[in-house]
N, C-alpha and C positions, 0 to 999 in steps of 0.2 A: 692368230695372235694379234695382227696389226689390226684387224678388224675389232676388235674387243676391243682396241685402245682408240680408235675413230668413237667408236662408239659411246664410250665414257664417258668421250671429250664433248661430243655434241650433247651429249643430256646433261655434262655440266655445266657447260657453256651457254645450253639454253635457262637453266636454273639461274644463273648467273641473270643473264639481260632481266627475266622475269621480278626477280630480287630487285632488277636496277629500275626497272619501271615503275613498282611499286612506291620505290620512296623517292621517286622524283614527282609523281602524283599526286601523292599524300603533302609535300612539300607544297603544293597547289593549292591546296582547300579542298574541302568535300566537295565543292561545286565544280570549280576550275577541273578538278581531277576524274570527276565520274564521265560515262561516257552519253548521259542523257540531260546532260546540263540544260540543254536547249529544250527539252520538250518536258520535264519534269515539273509536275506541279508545284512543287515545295520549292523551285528556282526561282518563281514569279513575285511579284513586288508585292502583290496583296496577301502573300500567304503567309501565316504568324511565324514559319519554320523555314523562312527566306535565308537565302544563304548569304544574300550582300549585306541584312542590316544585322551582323551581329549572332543574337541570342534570340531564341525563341519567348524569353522573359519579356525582352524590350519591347516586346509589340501588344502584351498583354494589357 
């Protein structure tokens, strides 16, 4: 019985952080928040789908 209720608690506990990461990420940017920021083509200054200027319009 106590075992079933450890066990609950951890996979809702882990749901929980998982939840919390997500919108503290998103709160970041798509760029700030992914985890290939640094090697991502679409991160670099030349690319029309750059994350720091904006819109992908602005560069058109």
């Amino acid at each position: 019985m106590i075992v079933n209720i450890v066990i609950v608690a951890a996979v809702f506990g882990y749901s929980g952080w998982m939840i919390y990461r997500h919108v503290q990420k998103g709160k970041q940017g798509a760029c700030a928040g992914c985890d290939k920021s640094k090697s991502c083509p679409a991160a670099s200054m030349d690319s029309p789908f750059s994350c720091s200027s904006g819109t992908a319009d602005s560069k058109l």
